[in-house]
N, C-alpha and C positions, 0 to 999 in steps of 0.2 A: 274725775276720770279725764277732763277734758285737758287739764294741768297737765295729769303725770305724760299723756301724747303729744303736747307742747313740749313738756321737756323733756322727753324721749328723743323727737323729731329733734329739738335744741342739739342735744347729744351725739345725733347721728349728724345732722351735721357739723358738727366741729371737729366731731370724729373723721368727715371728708374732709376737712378743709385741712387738718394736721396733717395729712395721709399724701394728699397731693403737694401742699408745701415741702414734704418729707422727699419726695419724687423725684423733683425739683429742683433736689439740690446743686446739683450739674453732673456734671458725667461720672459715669464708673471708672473706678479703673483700668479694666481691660477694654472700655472702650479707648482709653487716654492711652495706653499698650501698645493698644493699633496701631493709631495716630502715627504712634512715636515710630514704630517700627517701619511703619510707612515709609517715613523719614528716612530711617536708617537707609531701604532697599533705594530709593532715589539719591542718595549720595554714597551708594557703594564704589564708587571710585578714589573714594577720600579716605573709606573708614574701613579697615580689617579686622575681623571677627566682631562685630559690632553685636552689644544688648542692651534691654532695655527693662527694667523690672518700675513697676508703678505698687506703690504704700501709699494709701491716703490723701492722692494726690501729688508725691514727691516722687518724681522721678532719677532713677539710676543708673547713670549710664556704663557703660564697661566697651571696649576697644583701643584701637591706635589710629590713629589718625597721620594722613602724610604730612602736614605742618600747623603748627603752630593757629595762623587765619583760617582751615578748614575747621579744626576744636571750634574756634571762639564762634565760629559762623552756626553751625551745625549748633551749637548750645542755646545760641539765643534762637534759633528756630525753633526747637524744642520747649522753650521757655512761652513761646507764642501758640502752643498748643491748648485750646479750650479745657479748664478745667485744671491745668497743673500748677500745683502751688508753687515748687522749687524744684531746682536739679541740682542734681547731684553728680558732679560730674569726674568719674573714675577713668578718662579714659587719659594715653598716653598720646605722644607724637614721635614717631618713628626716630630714631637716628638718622642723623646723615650722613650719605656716601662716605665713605671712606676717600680721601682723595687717589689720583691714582700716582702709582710710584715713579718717581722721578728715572726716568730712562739716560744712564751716562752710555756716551757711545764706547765702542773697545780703542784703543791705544793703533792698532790697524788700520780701522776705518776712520779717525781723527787723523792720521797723516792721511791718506791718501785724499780725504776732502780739502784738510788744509793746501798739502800743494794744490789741485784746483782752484780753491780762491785764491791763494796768496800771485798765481800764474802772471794775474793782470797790473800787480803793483811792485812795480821794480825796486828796491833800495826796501822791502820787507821784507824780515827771514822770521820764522816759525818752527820753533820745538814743540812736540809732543810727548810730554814726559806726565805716567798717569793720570790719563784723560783729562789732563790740563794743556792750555795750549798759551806759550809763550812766545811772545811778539819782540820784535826788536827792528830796528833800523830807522829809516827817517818812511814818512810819507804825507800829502796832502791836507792839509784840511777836511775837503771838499769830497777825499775821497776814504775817510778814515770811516765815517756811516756806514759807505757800499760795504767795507772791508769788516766791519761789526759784525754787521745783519749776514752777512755768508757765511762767518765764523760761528755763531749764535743756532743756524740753524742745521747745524752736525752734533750740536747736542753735545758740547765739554762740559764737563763738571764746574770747570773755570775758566776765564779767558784771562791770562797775564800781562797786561800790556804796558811797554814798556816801550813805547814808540815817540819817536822825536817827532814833532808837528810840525812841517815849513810853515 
């Protein structure tokens, strides 16, 4: 009798010791869910429509991301969460900007700027012939930059220049 309550007693405990090793094993998965999703709501400026689904440990991510280093960041954060084996990582990174459209000025307001700059350099004439703007005559060295950057900043499609340099 004494035997079979030895190893009865034997029995039940190894039956605790499996039980809590069993326990043990590290976190559940909706606890590692949380975690994650945690994550998610503190880097809501980075990530749109952001999820997260946990299997066995493996986590799956799903959103967009605004670039490229918010992804890689946000993935190895998620990789350092207690308990997750791998990620899975579904999400995208936004497009970008479209550039914006090249603004040529109208063929009106290209002369009328033109004579304004050209006003101060004598022995320069200027046509504007579809929003291109063609140069001719002699002028300075020193003074063909000022004449650039004025020309430049009416917005021709082209600047033709075809000016003699003292």
């Amino acid at each position: 009798m004494r035997t079979s309550i030895l190893k009865l007693s034997f029995m039940l405990s190894a039956f605790a010791i499996f039980s809590l090793a069993a326990c043990k094993s590290g976190p559940k998965d909706a606890d590692i869910e949380k975690a994650v999703n945690e994550k998610i709501s503190a880097a809501s400026a980075d990530i749109a429509d952001a999820g997260a689904t946990v299997k066995d440990g493996v986590v799956t991510l799903t959103g967009q991301f605004k670039d490229e280093a918010s992804r890689s960041t946000f993935e190895t954060s998620v990789k350092a969460v207690p308990g997750v084996k791998s990620v899975v990582n579904n999400t995208t990174v936004a497009a970008a900007p479209a550039p914006a459209p090249v603004v040529v000025a109208s063929d009106e307001q290209l002369k009328q700027g033109v004579r304004d700059a050209t006003k101060d350099f004598p022995g320069v004439t200027a046509e504007v012939k579809d929003s291109v703007i063609i140069l001719t005559g002699e002028i300075k060295r020193a003074s063909l930059k000022n004449l650039m950057q004025s020309l430049n900043t009416l917005k021709p499609k082209k600047i033709q220049n075809n000016l003699t340099i003292k």
